[in-house]
VOPAGU-2260 file (C-alpha; in pm, 1 decimal, decimal comma):
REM VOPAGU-2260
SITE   aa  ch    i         X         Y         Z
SITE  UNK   A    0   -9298,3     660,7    1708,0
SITE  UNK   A    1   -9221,5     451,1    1396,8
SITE  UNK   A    2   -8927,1     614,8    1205,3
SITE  UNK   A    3   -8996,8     826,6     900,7
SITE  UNK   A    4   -8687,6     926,6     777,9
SITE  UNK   A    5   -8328,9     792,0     699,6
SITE  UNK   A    6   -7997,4     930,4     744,7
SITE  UNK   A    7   -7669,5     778,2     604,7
SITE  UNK   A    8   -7375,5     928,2     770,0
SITE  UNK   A    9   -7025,4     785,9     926,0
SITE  UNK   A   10   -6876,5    1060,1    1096,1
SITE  UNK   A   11   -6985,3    1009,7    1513,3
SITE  UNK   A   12   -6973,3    1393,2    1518,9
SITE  UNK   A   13   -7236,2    1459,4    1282,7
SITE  UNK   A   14   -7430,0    1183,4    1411,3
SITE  UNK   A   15   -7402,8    1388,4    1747,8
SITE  UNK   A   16   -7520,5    1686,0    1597,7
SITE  UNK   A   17   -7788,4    1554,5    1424,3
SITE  UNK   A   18   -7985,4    1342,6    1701,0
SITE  UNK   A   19   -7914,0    1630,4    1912,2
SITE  UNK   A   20   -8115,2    1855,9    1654,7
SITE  UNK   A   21   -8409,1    1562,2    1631,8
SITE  UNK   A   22   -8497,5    1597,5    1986,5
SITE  UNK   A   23   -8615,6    1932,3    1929,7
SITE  UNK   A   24   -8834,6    1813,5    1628,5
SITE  UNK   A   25   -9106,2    1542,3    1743,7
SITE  UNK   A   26   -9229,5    1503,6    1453,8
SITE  UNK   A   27   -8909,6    1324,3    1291,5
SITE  UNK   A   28   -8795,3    1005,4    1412,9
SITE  UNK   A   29   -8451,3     848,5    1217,8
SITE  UNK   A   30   -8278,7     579,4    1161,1
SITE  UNK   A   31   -7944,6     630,6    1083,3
SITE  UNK   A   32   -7689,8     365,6     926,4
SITE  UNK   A   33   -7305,5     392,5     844,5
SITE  UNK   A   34   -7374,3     383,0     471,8
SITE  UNK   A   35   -7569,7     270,6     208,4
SITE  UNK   A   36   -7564,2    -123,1     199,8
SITE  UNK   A   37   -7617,6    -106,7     600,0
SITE  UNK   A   38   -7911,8     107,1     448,1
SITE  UNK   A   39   -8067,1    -164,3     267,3
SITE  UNK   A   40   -8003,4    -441,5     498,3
SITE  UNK   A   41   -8243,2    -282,4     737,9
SITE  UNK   A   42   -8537,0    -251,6     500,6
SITE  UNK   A   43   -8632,5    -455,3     189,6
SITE  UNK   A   44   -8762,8    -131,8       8,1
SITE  UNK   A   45   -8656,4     184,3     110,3
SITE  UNK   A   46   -8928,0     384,8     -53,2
SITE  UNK   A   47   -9181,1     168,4     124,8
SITE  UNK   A   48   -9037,2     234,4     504,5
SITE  UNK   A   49   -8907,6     603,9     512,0
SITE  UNK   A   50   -9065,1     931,4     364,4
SITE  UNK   A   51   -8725,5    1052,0     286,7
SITE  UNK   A   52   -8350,0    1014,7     292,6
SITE  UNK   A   53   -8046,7    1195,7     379,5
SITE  UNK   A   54   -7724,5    1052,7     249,1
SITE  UNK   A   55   -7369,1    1190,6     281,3
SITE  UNK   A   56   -7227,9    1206,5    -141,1
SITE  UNK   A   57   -6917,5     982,7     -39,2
SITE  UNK   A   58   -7171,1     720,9      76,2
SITE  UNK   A   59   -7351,5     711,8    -286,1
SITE  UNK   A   60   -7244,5     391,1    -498,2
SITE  UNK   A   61   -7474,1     455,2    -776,6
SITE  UNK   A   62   -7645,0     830,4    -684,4
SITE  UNK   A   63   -7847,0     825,8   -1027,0
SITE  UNK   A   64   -7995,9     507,5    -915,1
SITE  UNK   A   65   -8129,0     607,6    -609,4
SITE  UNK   A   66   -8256,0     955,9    -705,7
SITE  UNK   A   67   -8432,6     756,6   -1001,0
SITE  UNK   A   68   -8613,6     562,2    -703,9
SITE  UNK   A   69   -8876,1     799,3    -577,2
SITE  UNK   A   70   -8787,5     824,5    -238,4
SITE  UNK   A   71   -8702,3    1220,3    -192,5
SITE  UNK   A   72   -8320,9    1248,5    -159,2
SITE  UNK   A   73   -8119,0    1515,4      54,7
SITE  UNK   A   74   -7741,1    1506,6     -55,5
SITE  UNK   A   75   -7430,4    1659,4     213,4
SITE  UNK   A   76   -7155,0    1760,7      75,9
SITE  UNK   A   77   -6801,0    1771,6     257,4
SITE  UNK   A   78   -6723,1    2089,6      54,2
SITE  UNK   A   79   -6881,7    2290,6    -236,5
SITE  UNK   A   80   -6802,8    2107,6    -544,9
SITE  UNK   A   81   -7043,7    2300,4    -783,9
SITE  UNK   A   82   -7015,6    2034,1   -1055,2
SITE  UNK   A   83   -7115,5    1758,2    -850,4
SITE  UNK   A   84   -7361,8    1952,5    -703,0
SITE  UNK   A   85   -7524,1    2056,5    -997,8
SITE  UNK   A   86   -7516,7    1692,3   -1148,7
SITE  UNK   A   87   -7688,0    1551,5    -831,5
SITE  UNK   A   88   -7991,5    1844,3    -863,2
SITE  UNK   A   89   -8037,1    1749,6   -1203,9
SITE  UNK   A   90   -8031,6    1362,3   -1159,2
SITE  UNK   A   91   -8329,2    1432,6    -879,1
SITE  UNK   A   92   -8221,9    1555,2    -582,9
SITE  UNK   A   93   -8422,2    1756,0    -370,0
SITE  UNK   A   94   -8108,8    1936,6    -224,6
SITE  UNK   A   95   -7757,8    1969,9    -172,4
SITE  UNK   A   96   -7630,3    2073,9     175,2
SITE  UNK   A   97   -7280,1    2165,8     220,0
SITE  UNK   A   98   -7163,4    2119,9     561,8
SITE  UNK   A   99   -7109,9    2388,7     705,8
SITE  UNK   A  100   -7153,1    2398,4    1045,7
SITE  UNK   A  101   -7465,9    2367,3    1285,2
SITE  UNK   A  102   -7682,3    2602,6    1048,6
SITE  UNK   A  103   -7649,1    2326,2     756,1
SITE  UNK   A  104   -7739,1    2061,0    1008,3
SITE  UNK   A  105   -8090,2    2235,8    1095,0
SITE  UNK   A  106   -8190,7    2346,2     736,0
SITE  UNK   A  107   -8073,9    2022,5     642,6
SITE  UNK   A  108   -8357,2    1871,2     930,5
SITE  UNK   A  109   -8627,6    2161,6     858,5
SITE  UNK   A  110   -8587,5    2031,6     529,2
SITE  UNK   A  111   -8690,6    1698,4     582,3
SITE  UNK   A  112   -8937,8    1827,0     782,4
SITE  UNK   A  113   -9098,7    2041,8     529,8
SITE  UNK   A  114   -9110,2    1714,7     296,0
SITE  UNK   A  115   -9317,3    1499,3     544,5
SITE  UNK   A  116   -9540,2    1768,6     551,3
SITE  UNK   A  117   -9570,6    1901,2     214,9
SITE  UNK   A  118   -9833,6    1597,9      68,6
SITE  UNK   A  119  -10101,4    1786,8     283,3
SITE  UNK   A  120  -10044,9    2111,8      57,4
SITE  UNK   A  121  -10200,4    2105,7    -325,4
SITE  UNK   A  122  -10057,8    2357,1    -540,7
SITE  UNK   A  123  -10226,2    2485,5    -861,0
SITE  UNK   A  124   -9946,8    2603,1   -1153,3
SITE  UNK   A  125  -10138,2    2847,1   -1423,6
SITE  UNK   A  126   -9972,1    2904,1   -1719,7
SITE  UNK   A  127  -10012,3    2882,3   -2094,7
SITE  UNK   A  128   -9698,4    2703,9   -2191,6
SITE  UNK   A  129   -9736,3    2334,6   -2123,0
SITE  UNK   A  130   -9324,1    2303,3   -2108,1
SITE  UNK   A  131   -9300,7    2551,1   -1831,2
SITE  UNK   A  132   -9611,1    2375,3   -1602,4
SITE  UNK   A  133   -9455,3    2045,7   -1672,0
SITE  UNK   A  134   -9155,5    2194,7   -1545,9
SITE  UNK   A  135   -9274,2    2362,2   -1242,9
SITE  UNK   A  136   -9478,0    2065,2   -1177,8
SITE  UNK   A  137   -9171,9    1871,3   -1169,3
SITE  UNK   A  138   -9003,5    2043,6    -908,3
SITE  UNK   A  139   -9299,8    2111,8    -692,8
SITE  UNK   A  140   -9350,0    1676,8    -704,4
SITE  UNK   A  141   -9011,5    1637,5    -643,1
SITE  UNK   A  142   -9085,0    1836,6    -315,3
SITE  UNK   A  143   -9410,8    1569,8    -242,3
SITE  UNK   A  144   -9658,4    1860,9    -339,7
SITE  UNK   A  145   -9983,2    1770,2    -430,2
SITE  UNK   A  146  -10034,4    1928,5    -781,5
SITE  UNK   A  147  -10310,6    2054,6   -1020,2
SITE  UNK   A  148  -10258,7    2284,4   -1325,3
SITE  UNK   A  149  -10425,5    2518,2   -1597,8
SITE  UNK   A  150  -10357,5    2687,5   -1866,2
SITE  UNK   A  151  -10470,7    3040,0   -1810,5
SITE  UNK   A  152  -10718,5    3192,9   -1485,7
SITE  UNK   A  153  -11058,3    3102,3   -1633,0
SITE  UNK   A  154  -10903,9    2747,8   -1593,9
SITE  UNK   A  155  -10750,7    2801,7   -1263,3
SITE  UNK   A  156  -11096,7    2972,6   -1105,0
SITE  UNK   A  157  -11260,9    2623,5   -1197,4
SITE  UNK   A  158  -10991,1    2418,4   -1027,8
SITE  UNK   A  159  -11000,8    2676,9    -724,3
SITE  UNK   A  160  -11410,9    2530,6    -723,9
SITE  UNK   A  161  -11310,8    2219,5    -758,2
SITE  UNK   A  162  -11023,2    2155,7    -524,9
SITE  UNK   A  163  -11093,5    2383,6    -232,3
SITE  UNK   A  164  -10751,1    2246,2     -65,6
SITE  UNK   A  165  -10513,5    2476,7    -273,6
SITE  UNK   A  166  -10313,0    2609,4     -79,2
SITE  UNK   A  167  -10094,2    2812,6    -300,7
SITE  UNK   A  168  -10132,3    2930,4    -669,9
SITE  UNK   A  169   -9824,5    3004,5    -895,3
SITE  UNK   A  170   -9929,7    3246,9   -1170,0
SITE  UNK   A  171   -9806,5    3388,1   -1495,6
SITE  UNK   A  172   -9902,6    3670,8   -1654,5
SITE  UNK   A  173   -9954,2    3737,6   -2003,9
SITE  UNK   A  174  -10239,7    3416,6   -2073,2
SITE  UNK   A  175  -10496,5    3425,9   -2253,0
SITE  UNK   A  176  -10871,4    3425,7   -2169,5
SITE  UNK   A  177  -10807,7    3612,7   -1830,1
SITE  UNK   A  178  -10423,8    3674,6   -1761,5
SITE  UNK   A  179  -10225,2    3654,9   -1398,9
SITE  UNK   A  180  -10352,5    3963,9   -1254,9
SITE  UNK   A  181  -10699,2    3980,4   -1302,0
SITE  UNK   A  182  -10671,4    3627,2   -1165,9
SITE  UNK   A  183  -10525,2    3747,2    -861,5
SITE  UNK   A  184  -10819,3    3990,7    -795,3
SITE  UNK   A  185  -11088,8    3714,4    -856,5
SITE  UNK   A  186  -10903,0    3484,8    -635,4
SITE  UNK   A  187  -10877,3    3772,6    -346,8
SITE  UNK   A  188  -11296,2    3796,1    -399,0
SITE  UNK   A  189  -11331,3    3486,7    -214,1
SITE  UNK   A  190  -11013,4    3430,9     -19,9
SITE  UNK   A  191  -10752,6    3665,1     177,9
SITE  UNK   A  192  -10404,0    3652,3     135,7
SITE  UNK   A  193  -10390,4    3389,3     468,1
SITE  UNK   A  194  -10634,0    3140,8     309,1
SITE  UNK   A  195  -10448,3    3099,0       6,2
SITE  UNK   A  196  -10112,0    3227,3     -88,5
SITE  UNK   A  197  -10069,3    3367,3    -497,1
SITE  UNK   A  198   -9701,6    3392,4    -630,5
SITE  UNK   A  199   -9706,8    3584,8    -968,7
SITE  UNK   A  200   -9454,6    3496,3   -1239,6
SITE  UNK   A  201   -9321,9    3649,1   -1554,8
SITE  UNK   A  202   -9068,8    3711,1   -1800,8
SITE  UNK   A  203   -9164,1    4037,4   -1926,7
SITE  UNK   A  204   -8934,8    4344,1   -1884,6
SITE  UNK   A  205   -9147,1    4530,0   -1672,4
SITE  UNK   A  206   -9002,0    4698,7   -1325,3
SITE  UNK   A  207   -9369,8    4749,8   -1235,1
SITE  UNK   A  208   -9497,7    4436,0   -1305,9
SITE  UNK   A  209   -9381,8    4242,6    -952,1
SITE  UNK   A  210   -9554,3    4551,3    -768,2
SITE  UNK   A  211   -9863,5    4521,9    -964,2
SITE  UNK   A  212   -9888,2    4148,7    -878,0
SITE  UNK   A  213   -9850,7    4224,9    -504,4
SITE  UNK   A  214  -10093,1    4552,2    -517,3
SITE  UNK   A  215  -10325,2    4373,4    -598,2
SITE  UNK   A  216  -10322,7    4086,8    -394,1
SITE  UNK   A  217  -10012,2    3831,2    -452,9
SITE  UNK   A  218   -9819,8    3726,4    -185,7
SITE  UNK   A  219   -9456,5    3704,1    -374,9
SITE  UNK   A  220   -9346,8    3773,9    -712,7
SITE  UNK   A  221   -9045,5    3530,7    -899,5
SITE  UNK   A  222   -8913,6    3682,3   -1213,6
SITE  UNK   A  223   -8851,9    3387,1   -1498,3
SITE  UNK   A  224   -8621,8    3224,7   -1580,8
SITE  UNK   A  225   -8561,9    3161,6   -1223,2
SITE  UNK   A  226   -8340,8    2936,2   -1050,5
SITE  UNK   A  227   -8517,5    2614,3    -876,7
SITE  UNK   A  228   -8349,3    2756,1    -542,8
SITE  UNK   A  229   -8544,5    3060,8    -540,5
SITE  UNK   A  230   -8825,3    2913,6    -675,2
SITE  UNK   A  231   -8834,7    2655,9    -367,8
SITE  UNK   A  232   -8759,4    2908,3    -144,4
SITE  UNK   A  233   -9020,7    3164,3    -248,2
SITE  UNK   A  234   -9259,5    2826,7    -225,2
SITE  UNK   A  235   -9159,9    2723,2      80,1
SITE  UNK   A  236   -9211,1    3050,1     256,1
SITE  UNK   A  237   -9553,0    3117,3     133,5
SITE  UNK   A  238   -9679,5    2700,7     285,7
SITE  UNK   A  239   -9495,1    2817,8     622,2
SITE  UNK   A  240   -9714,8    3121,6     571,5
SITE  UNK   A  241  -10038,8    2966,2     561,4
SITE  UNK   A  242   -9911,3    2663,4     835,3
SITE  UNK   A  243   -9845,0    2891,9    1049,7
SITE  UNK   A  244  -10212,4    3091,5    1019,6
SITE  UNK   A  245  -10361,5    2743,4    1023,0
SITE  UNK   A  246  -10146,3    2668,7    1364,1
SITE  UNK   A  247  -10331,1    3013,1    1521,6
SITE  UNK   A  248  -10646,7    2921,1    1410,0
SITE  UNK   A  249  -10655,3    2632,6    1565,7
SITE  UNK   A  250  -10490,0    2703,1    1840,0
SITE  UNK   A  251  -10792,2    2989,3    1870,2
SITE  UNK   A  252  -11064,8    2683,7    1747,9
SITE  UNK   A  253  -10992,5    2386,2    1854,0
SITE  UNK   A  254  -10979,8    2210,4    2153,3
SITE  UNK   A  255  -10610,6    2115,0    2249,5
SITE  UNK   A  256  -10674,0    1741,1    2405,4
SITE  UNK   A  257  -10903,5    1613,1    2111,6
SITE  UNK   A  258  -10836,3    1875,3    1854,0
SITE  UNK   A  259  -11244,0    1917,8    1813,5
SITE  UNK   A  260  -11424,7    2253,6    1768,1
SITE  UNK   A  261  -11413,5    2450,7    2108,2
SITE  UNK   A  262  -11715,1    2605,7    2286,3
SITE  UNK   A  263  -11642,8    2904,9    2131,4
SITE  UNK   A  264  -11614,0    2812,0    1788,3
SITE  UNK   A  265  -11912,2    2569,5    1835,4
SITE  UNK   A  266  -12139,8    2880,6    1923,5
SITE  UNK   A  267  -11989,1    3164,0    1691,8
SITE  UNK   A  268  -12114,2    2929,8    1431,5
SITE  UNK   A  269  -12358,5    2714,6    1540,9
SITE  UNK   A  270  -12612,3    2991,8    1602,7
SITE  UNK   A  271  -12575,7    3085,3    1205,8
SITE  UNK   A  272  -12668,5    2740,1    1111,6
SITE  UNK   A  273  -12911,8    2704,6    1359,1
SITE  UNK   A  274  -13084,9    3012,5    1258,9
SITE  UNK   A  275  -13065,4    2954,4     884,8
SITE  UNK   A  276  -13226,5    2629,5     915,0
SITE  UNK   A  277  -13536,0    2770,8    1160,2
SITE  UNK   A  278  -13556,2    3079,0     888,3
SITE  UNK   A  279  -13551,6    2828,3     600,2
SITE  UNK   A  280  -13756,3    2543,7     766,7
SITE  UNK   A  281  -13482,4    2279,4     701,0
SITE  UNK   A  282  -13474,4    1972,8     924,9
SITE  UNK   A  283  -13230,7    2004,7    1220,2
SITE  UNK   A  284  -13119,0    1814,3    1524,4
SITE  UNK   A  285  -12910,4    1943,5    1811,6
SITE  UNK   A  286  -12711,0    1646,5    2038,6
SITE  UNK   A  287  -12541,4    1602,9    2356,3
SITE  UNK   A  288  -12297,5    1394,9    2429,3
SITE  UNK   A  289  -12156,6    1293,1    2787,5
SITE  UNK   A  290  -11938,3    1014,7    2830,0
SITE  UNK   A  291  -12092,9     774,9    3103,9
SITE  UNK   A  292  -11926,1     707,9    3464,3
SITE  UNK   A  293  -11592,9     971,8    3366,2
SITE  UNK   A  294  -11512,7    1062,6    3713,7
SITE  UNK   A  295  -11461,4     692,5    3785,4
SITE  UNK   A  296  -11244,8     652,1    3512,1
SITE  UNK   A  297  -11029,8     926,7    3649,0
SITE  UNK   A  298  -11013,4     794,9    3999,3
SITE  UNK   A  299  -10977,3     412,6    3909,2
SITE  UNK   A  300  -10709,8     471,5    3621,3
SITE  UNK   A  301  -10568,8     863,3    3689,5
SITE  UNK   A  302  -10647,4    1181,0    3450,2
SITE  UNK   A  303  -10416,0    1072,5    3179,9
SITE  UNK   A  304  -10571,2     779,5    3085,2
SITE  UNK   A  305  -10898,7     949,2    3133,2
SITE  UNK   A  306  -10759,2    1194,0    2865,1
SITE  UNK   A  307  -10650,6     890,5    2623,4
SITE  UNK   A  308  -11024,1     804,7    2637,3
SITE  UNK   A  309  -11125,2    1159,4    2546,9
SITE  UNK   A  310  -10958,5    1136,8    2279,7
SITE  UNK   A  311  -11092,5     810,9    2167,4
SITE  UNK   A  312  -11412,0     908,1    2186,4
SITE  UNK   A  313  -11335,7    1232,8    2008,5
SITE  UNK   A  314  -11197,3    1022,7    1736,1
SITE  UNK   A  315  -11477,3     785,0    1725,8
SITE  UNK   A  316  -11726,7    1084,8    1692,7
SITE  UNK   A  317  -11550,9    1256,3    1470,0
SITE  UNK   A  318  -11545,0     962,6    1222,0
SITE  UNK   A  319  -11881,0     918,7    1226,7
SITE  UNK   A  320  -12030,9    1286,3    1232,1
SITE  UNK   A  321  -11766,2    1431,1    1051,6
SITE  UNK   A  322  -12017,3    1673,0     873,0
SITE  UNK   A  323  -12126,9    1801,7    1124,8
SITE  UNK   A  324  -12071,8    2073,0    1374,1
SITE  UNK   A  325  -11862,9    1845,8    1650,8
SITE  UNK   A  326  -11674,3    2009,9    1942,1
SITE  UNK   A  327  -11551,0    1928,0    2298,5
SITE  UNK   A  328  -11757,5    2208,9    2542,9
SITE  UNK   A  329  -11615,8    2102,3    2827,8
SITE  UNK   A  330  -11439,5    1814,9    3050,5
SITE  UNK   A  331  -11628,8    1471,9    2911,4
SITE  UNK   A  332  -11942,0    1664,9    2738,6
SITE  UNK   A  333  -11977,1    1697,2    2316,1
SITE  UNK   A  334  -12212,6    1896,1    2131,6
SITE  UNK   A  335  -12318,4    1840,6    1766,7
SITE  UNK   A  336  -12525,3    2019,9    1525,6
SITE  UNK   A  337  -12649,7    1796,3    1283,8
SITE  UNK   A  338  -12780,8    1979,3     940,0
SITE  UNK   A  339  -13069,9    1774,8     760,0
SITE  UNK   A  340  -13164,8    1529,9    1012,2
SITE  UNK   A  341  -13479,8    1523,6    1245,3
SITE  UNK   A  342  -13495,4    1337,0    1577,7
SITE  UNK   A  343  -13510,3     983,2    1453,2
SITE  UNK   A  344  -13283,6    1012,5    1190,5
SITE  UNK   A  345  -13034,6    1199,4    1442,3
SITE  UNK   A  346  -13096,5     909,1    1738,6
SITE  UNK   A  347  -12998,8     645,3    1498,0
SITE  UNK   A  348  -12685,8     774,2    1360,4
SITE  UNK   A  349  -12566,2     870,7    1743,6
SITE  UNK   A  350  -12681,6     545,0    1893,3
SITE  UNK   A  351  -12499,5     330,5    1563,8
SITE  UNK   A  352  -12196,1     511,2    1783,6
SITE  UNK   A  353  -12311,7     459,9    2062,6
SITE  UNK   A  354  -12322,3      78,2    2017,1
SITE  UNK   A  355  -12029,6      52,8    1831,1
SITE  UNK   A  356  -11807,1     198,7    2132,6
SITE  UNK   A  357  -12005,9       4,9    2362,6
SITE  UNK   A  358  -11878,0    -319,4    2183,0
SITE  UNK   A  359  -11502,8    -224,9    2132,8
SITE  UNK   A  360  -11298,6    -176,9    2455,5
SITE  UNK   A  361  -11044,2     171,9    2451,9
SITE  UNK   A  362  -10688,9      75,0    2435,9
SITE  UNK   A  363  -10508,8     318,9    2694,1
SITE  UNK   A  364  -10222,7     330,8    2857,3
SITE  UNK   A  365  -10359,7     141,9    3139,6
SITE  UNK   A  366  -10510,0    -171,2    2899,7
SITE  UNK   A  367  -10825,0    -187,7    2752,4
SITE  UNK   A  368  -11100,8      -2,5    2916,9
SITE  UNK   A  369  -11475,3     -59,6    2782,1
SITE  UNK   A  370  -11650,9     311,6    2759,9
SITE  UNK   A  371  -11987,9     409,2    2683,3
SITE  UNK   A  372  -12207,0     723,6    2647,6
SITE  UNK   A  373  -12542,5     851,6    2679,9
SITE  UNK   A  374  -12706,3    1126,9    2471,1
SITE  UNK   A  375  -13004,0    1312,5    2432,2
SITE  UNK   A  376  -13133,9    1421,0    2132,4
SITE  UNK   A  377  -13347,8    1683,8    1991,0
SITE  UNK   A  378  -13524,1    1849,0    1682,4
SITE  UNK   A  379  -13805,9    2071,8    1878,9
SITE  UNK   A  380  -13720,2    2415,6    1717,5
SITE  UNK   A  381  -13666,1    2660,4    1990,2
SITE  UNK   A  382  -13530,4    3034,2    1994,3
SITE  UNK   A  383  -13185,8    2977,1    1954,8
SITE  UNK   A  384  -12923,8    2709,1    1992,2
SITE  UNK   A  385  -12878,7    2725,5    2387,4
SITE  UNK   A  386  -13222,1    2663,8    2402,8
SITE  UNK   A  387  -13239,0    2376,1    2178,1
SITE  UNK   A  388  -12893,2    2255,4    2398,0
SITE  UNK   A  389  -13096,3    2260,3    2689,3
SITE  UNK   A  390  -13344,3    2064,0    2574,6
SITE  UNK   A  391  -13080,1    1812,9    2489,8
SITE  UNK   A  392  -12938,1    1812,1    2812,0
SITE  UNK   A  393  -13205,3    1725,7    2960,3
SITE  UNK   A  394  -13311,4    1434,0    2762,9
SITE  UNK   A  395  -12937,3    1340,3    2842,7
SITE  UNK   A  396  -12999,6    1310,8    3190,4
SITE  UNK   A  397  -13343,0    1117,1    3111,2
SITE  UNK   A  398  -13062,8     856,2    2937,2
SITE  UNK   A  399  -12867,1     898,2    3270,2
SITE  UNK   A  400  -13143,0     817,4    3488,2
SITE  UNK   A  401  -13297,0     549,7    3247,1
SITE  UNK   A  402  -12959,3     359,5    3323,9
SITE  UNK   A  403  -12684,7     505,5    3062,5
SITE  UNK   A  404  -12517,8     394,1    2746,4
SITE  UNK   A  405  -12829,2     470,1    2532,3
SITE  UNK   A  406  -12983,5     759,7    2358,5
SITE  UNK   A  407  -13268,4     962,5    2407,1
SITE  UNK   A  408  -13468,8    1195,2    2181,5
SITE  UNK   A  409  -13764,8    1404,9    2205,7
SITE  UNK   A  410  -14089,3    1247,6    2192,2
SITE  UNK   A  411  -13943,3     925,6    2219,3
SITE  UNK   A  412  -13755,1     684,6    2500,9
SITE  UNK   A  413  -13497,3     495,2    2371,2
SITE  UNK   A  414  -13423,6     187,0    2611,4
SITE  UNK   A  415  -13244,7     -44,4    2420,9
């Protein structure tokens, strides 16, 4: 795993305590370095190799400097020195950790974390003073958020439509056009508080206000002014929030090898779309994918590298049917719904696959490997989608028995 994130630090202890912490999070990967100039000696650009950086303060030459550089900066402190502290925050940190035992360490690392992962999350700021978005916006960038912004709900409903990856909305009040509730109960029309997570905001002297916001609908409720430590707090709960429904899901979804749809998932909706396009007459092809000569793959090379070519060819499928109803049903067999196509246009775009994978060998663990498929292919409207699967199955085998790696539709031999 290529390393993502930095660490300056010179005390052997720390160091201890630190890798000791990174082995329990596989998803960071360090390099660590004595102090700054060993730093730069083992990159020519800092912000172009790591995602972020953790420095110790006495290890800073020029701390402006390199919080002016872009590269999101975490700052330990041997003690609480609130002046320096507060200088570093507003020269760009993105926090300052005192050390303070083993509980600094891990926020300091769940920290980092969060900041690798925050670019997948786009949060939309609503408010009708530009100097308070442009401040928000700030620290939420600062943070690697993905931003958008408007200046009162109307506004905000239309970026909802337009960027359906929002993950979180921040929300004032008193606006204009449509204010902070009544934005909250339009947004909780089309999602629930797991799909998207609404903090209200406001400086009115209300007691009832923050209970209003959360009756009907918001997540969390920051008072302003506020201090940026709350504020990232109260931020960084609700994105753990929806993570960890998103984690569930998926877990409940997807398959855990290729990370595909499931049989279950594939069926729970791909009878609604099947069903919709026989009420509606819409063109529709159902597909079925099995991977040619598996079981020799497994006994030749072992089941692991049998998995690595699962997943290749879950990968490869997925980037070319990508919308389209894809999952994994089962050991080395794939099922796709494909909306708006009829046979031949369906054959072509799984045999352009086909070929493809054909040509390029699988790297695995094991060395190259050269994989192929066969699939069968059909648009013959039947009752309902295990029908129409069967019908695909079958043609499969015809592929099978016509001599593999091609595809097969109905009405039509493929034997290229």
């Amino acid at each position: 795993m290529a390393e993502n994130i930095l660490i300056v630090e010179d005390q052997p202890e720390v160091v201890k305590v630190l890798r000791y912490l990174l082995n329990r999070i596989p998803e960071l990967s360090a390099k660590f370095c004595l102090n700054m100039q060993q730093a730069n000696q083992c990159a020519d650009t800092l912000l172009g190799q790591y995602k972020a950086l953790l420095v110790e303060y006495k290890s800073l030459d020029n701390p402006q400097q390199l919080l002016n550089s872009g590269l999101p900066t975490i700052v330990f402190l041997e003690q609480d020195l609130p002046e320096v502290r507060k200088q570093l925050l507003s020269d760009g940190a993105v926090d300052v950790i005192v050390k303070e035992g083993l509980q600094s360490y891990q926020f300091a690392l769940s920290l980092m974390l969060r900041l690798l992962n925050n670019p997948s999350h786009r949060v939309l700021v609503v408010d009708d003073s530009a100097t308070i978005r442009r401040m928000m916006c700030n620290l939420l960038l600062r943070h690697r958020y993905q931003i958008c912004e408007a200046e009162d709900g109307e506004q905000a409903l239309a970026q909802v439509g337009e960027y359906p990856d929002i993950s979180l909305v921040i929300t004032d009040y008193q606006m204009p056009n449509m204010d902070g509730i009544t934005l909250v109960q339009q947004l909780r029309k089309q999602f629930d508080e797991d799909q998207l997570c609404v903090i209200g905001l406001s400086s009115a002297n209300d007691p009832y206000l923050s209970s209003n916001f959360i009756k009907n609908g918001a997540n969390d409720f920051l008072h302003k002014p506020f201090v940026n430590d709350e504020f990232y707090c109260r931020i960084h709960q609700s994105i753990e929030r929806i993570e960890r429904v998103n984690l569930i899901r998926d877990m409940a979804e997807k398959d855990v090898l290729t990370g595909l749809y499931n049989r279950r998932y594939f069926f729970d909706h791909g009878n609604d779309i099947y069903q919709e396009a026989k009420a509606k007459q819409h063109p529709l092809s159902v597909a079925v994918v099995d991977v040619d000569f598996f079981k020799k793959v497994n006994d030749t090379y072992g089941h692991n590298v049998g998995d690595e070519v699962l997943q290749a060819l879950a990968n490869t499928l997925k980037a070319g049917l990508d919308r389209f109803l894809l999952a994994r049903t089962g050991g080395e067999e794939f099922f796709i719904v494909m909306e708006g196509m009829d046979a031949a246009q369906a054959e072509l775009l799984v045999d352009t696959i086909r070929h493809n994978m054909a040509l390029a060998p699988v790297n695995t663990s094991a060395g190259d490997i050269r994989v192929t498929f066969s699939a069968g292919v059909t648009d013959v409207m039947q009752d309902n989608l295990t029908q129409a699967l069967a019908v695909a199955d079958q043609l499969l085998y015809d592929a099978k028995e016509l001599g593999r790696n091609q595809v097969v539709r109905s009405g039509c031999f493929d034997m290229s």
